[in-house]
C-alpha positions, 0 to 999 in steps of 0.5 A: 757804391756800385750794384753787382747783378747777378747775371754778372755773379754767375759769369764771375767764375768764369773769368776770375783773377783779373790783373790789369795796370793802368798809366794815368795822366796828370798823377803824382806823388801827392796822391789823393786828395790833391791828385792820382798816383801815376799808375794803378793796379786792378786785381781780383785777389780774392777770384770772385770775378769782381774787382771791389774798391778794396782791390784797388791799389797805387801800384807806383806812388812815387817815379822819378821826373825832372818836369817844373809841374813835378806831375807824371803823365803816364800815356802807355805801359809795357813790360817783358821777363827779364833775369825771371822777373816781371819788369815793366817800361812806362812813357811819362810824357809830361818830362819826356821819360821812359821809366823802368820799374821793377818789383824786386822785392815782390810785394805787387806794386813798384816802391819808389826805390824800385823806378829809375829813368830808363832813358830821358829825351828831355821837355819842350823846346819852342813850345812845341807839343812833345811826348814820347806817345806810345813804346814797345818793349823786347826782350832779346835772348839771341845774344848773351848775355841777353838784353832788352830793347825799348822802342818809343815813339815821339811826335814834337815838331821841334827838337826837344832841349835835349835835341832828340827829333821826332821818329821812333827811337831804338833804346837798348840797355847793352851792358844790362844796368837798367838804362838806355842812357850809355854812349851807344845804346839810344839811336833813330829806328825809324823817321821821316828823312830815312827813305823808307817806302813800301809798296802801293796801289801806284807805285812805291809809298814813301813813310814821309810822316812821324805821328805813331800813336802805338806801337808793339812788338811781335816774338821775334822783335819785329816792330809794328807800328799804327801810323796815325793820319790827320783828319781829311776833308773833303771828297778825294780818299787818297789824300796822305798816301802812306797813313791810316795803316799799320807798319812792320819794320824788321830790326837788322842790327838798328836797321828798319826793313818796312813793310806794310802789316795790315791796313783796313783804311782807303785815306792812303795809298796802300793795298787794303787787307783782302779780307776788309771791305775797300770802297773805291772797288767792287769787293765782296770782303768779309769786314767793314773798313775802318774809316768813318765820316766824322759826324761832328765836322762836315766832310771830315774822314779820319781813321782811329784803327790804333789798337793791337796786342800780341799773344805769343803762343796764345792760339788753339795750337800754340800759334802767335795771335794779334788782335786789332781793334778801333777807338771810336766813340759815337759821341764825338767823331761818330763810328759809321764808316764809309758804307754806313757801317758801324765799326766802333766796339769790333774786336779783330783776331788774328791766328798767325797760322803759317807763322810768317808774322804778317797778317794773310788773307784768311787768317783774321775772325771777328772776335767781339761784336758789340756793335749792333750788326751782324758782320760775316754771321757774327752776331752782336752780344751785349754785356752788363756793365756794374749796375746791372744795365746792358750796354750794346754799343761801345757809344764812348770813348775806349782809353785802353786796349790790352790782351794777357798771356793767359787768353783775356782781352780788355778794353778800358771804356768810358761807360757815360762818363762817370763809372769808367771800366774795364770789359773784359773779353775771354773765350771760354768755349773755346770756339774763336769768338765771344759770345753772349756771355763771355763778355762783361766788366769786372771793374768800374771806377767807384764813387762813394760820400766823398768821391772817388777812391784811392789811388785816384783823385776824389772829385775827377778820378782817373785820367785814363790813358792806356791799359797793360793787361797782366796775366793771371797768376804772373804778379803777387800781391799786392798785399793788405795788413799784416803781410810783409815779403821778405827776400829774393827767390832763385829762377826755375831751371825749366822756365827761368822765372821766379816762383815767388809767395802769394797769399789768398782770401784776406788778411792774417786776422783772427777767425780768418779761416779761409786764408791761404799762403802758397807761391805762384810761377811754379810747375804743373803738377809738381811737389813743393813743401811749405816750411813754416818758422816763428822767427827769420834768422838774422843772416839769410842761408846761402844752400848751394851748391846743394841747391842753385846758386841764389837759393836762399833760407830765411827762415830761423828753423824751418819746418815742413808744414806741408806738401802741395802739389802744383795746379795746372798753372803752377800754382801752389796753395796751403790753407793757414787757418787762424782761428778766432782767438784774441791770443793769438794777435801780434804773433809772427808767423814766416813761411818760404817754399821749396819746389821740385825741379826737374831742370835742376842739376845741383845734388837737391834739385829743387828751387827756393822763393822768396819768404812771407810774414803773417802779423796776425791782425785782431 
């Protein structure tokens, strides 16, 4: 087992109820001994700060692939709100899939019956390498009813048996029954054959190349996407003149407009960012670029600057922020730039301050330095990884990159090989950068006598391919024994989401006396009652109009057993106390809440959510 210090205790508090979801590679629905499941799920449950063996969970088990191996390969993850639920998008390279997978039932994981094919484009054909490598997931309001659009990259050379090129496709669910595969809804966003160019150094860059490796979506839908060059040897920089950098491409209508997004790379032809060093000219930049000697292979420069997520409203005054960072590794290519800098372990923030979704000169600050240099007065810290060693340099590989909603930046790192982790990134003071102590790692993959813990694989792990941060409070559960979720709950007039049960501090066990019940997705300080019953009644009550259409009692005779107020980030907690008595062991115990909304215009102006069931443990 893993050592926990206590420098690592005491910033605990600090950045508790970390919720990440993370694809893996070669899983299926075997799962441990024999395999991984496809996807994982970390989750401080109990908000101590640590991720402990126990708050490790399968969160998909079972997705559907048409693949001969019947393994997924998970490569990314996305999700959006849709109709006030969480629901998250996945490529399975290994059958050429976009899975949909949505926890309808609100029990924190996705159930085999809640994943379904969004779109398939098919395996290989010609033996040719094929993958969706990367996606990016909107959710368009603008048109009623609203609806969501998937964009996903490929990169095969050669048609897969299903006939889609390379490219970054255009996938929109127009008639919102949870696919992309109706006539109409699947078209070619952007490829090489398009003429599509953007402004250079010499003259017009024509986009000639399709090899994305991610891709993300700003708040209006605008698509930015890392187009990702091959190794160059030899001494001339300009070699592929519109790699190495990022794109945007503006949605009109399935029609790409381009331009070029942020570039911190001198192998192509295109303007590098004003604010990031650029050696073929005199500069005095603020940052280093990006690219780097590759110190296993002689005269080789390759560029890994792939890393972006996007915050909306996620600034000190509501602005939309993106932060950039790179994933070398000094054990492989190596992380010394051009000008003998070191650029593995730099986190970039940006602040979209005029709100023009592009990326000026000025608005980009050096966020995380664990790089061992000092770059514009930002200092390198350190952070103690889960036994209790320092680590100053980001010297492995990084597999994942993801910010939440609620302010935390993680990067899931390989750690020497054996204890991959995730750190975890979150400016407390507020002050725009992380500093000594605002860093550490909250999860480590754990060995014990025999191996690796479920979901993953006892003797290799986890094969880690990407990293979905989830905000904090946004998903409940996963729940232990015991606890079972009942039912649907009905939006928020004032969010449209829906605020669903959750439960605290352990298990319904006897002498659990510490346990709580409560619902996230609330309002800030608004009253809820917790209704308690001993038994559901056999037909869910419909309370409209009274209450929206949706709301529903499912409880058999409810009774109020409390009145709660909600936190400042909506969250509703009650203690429900069990005290240590054999007696009570077996017996059924049902909660369900009713929240005051303000937004709401029926006669009772509250909402419902979903039921909970305690079967009290011994």
């Amino acid at each position: 087992m893993l050592r926990t210090s206590l420098a690592l205790v005491s910033f605990a508090a600090l950045a508790a109820a970390q919720d990440f979801v993370i694809p893996l590679g070669f899983g299926n629905a075997s799962g441990p001994p024999n395999s991984s499941y496809p996807v994982a799920r970390v989750k401080d449950q109990n908000g101590d700060g640590i991720v402990q063996v126990e708050e490790v969970y399968a969160f998909c088990t079972v997705l559907p692939t048409m693949a001969t191996s019947t393994t997924n390969f998970m490569v990314d993850g996305r999700y959006v709100w849709e109709n006030g639920n969480i629901v998250f998008y996945f490529c399975d390279s290994e059958d050429g899939l976009v899975v949909r997978g949505e926890d309808r039932n609100h029990n924190g994981v996705i159930d085999p019956a809640e994943a379904s094919i969004f779109f398939r484009f098919g395996q290989p054909s010609g033996g040719a390498l094929f993958s969706p490598d990367t996606l990016a997931v909107y959710r368009d309001t603008s048109v009623n009813p609203a609806e969501t659009r998937v964009y996903v990259a490929l990169d095969n050379s050669m048609p897969s048996g299903l006939g889609y090129t390379h490219g970054i496709h255009r996938l929109v669910d127009a008639n919102g029954d949870g696919d992309a595969m109706d006539p109409g809804e699947q078209s070619m966003f952007v490829d090489s054959t398009m003429g599509l160019t953007v402004p250079g150094l010499n003259g017009p860059v024509p986009i000639t190349r399709d090899f994305w490796s991610q891709i993300r979506v700003l708040p209006s839908g605008k698509l930015v996407a890392f187009a990702k060059g091959v190794s160059i040897t030899g001494p001339v920089y300009v070699v592929q003149p519109e790699m190495n950098a990022w794109y945007g491409f503006t949605d009109n209508n399935g029609i790409a407009v381009p331009e070029l997004w942020f570039n911190a790379s001198t192998l192509n032809d295109l303007p590098v960012h004003p604010d990031f060093d650029d050696p073929r000219v005199p500069t005095t930049a603020l940052f280093p670029n990006w690219d780097v000697q590759d110190a296993s292979q002689v005269a080789v420069r390759v560029n890994y600057a792939r890393y972006c997520d996007i915050v909306p409203g996620g600034g000190p005054n509501g602005e939309d922020v993106y932060y950039l960072a790179a994933s070398y590794r000094t054990t492989a290519e190596g992380d010394v730039n051009l000008n003998g800098q070191q650029v593995a372990g730099l986190v970039y923030r940006v602040v979209d301050a005029n709100a023009n979704e592009r990326i000026d000169a000025g608005e980009v600050n050096l966020y995380f330095n664990c790089s061992g240099q000092t770059y514009n007065g930002v200092p390198p810290i350190s952070f103690n990884d889960q036994n209790g060693g320092p680590v100053s340099s980001l010297s492995s590989h990084t597999w994942g990159f993801s910010a939440t909603p609620t302010g935390e930046v993680g990067v899931l790192y390989e750690n020497g090989g054996t204890n991959d982790g995730i750190v975890t990134m979150s400016d407390t003071n507020a002050n725009g950068v992380i500093d000594q102590g605002e860093a550490y790692m909250p999860w480590a993959q754990a060995q014990g006598p025999s191996g690796y813990f479920p979901p993953f694989h006892p003797s290799f792990g986890g094969y880690f391919t990407s990293l979905v941060g989830v905000g904090r409070l946004e998903m409940p559960g996963p729940f232990g024994a015991g606890i079972t979720t009942i039912g649907d709950a009905c939006p928020l007039a004032s969010t449209g989401e829906k605020p669903v049960m959750e439960v605290w501090n352990g298990i319904p066990q006897i002498g659990n006396l510490a346990l709580e019940v409560g619902c996230i997705r609330g309002l800030p300080s608004v009253p809820a009652f917790v209704m308690g019953d001993l038994r559901l009644r056999p037909t869910p009550l419909a309370l409209s109009p009274f209450l929206p259409a949706g709301c529903l009692s499912y409880l058999d005779n409810p009774v109020p057993v409390a009145f709660t107020l909600g936190d400042a980030d909506g969250t509703h907690r009650f203690n429900t106390q069990i005290p240590n008595n054999p007696i009570y062991v077996n017996v059924n115990l049902y909660y369900q809440m009713a929240l005051l909304d303000p937004a709401v215009t029926t006669p009772v102006n509250y909402v419902t959510t979903n039921a909970l069931g305690y079967n009290i443990q011994p």
